[in-house]
C-alpha positions as CSV (number, residue, x, y, z in Angstrom):
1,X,74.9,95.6,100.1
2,X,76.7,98.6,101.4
3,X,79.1,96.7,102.9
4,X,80.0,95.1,99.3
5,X,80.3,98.6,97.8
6,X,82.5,99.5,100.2
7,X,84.6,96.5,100.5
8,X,84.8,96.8,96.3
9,X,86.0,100.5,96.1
10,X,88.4,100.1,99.0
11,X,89.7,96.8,97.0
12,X,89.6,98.9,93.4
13,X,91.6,102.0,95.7
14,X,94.1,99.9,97.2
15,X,95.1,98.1,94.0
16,X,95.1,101.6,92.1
17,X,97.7,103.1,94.4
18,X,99.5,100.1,94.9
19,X,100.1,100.1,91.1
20,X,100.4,104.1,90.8
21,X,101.3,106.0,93.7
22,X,103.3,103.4,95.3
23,X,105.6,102.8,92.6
24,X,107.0,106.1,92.7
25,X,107.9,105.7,96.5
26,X,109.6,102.1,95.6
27,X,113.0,102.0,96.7
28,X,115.4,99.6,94.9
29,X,112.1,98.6,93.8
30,X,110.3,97.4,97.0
31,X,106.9,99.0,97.8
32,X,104.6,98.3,100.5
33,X,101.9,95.8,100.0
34,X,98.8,97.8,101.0
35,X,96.5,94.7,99.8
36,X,98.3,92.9,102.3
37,X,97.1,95.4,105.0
38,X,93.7,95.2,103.3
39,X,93.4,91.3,103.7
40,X,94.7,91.0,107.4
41,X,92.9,94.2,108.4
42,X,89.5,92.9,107.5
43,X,90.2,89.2,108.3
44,X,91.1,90.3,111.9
45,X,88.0,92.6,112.3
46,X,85.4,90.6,110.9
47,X,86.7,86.5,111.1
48,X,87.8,84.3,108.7
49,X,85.0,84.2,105.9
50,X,85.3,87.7,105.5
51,X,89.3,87.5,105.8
52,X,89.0,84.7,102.6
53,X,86.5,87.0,100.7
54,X,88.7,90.1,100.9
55,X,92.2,88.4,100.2
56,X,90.5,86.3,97.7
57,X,89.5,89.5,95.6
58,X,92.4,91.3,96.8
59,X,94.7,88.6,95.0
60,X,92.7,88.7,92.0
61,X,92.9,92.4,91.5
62,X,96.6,91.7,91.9
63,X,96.3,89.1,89.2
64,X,94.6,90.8,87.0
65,X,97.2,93.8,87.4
66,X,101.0,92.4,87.9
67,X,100.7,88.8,87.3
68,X,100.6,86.4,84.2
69,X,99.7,83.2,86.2
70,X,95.8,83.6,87.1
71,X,94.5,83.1,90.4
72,X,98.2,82.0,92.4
73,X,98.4,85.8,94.3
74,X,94.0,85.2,95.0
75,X,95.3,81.6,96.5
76,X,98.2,83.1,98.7
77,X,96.0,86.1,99.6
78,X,92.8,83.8,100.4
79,X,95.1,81.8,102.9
80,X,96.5,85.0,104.4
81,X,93.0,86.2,104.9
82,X,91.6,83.0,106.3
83,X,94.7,83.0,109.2
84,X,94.3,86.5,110.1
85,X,90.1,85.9,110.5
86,X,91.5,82.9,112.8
87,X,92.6,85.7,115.3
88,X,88.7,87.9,114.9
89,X,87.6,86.3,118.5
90,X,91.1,86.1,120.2
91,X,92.3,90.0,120.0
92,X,91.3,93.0,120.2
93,X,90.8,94.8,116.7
94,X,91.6,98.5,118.2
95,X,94.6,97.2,119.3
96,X,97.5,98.5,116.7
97,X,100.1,95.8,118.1
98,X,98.0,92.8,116.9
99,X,97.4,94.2,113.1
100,X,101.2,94.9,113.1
101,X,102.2,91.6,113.6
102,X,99.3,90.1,111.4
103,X,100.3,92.2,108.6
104,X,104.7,91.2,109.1
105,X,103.3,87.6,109.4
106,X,101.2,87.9,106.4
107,X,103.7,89.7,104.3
108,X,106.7,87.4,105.3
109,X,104.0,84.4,104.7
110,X,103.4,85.9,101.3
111,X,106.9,86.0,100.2
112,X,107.8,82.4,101.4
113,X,104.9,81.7,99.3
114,X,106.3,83.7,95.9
115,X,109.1,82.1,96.3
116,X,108.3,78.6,96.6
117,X,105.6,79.0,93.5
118,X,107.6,81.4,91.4
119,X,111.4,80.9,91.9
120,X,112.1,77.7,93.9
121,X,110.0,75.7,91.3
122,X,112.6,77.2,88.5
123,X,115.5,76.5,90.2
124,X,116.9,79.7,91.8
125,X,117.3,78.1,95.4
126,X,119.3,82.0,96.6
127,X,116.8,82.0,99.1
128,X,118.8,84.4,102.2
129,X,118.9,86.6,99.3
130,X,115.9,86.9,98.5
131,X,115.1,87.0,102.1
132,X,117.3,89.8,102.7
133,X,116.7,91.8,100.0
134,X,113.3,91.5,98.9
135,X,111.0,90.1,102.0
136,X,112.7,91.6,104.8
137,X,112.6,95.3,103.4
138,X,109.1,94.9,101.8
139,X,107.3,93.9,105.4
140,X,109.4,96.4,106.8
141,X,107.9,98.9,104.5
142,X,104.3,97.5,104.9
143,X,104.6,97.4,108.9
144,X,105.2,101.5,108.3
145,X,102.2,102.0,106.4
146,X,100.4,99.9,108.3
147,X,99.8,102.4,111.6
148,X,98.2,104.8,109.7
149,X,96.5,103.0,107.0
150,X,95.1,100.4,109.5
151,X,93.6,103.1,111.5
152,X,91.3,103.9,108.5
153,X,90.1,100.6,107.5
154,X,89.6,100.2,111.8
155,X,87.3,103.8,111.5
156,X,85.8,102.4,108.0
157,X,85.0,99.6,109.8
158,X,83.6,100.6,112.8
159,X,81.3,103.6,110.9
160,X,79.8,100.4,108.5
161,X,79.3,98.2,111.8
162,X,77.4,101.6,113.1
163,X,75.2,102.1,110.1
164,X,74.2,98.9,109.8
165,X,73.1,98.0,113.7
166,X,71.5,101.8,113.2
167,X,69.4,100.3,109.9
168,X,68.4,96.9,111.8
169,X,67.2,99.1,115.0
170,X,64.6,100.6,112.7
171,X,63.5,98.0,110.6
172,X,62.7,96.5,114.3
């Protein structure tokens, strides 16, 4: 139950600066995607159910927030949280090079996927544009924020995984 409290106020923060503080460091209107961070971060740390669960509610927060099509950025977040869980039992989660290129693979996965389901589909096909001047500089941005933000979910993590072998120990 703690865990779900946790996972729920870190979702409810993220999406609050994402739509707040964020926007005022947008340049040219491109902002890091800290849900992004979020979803792989906990994907890679705890395997892919809890990857789908986070991204899944992640997306949703971002649906209910920015979006008028309900439940396409849960679906896109849900798959980028089931293939960062894929990694949980390959790599080391203290590691800072694996979560960086989980979180430029996710981000770059998530604007293929925008593009295809929101512009492709109406017939803007500028697609090296939009690569060049909306993906690239967004996971660049994310891949910034991710060393130090990742390093707070990792503690979060680790402090939760502590409590909670602490709590079975003495119910043993």
């Amino acid at each position: 139950m703690k865990r779900r409290a946790v996972m729920f106020i870190l979702i409810l923060v993220c999406t609050v600066l994402q739509c707040s503080v964020f926007e005022i460091f947008s340049y040219a209107s491109i902002r890091p995607n800290l849900l992004i961070i979020l979803t792989v971060s906990f994907g890679l740390m705890r395997g892919k159910k809890s990857g789908m669960w986070t991204g899944f509610f992640c997306g949703l927060a971002r649906d209910l927030l920015f979006e008028s099509t309900m439940g396409l950025q849960a679906l896109i977040y849900l798959w980028i949280g089931y293939g960062a869980g894929c990694f949980y039992r390959i790599f080391y989660d203290d590691d800072i090079k694996t979560p960086l290129l989980l979180v430029s693979l996710g981000d770059l996965a998530y604007g293929c996927a925008v593009y295809v389901l929101q512009f492709l589909i109406r017939g803007r096909v500028h697609f090296f544009f939009y690569l060049n001047r909306i993906m690239i500089p967004e996971m660049l941005y994310t891949i910034f924020l991710t060393f130090p933000v990742y390093r707070l979910f990792y503690r979060i993590e680790h402090s939760l995984a502590k409590s909670d072998k602490r709590s079975m120990n003495g119910f043993v």
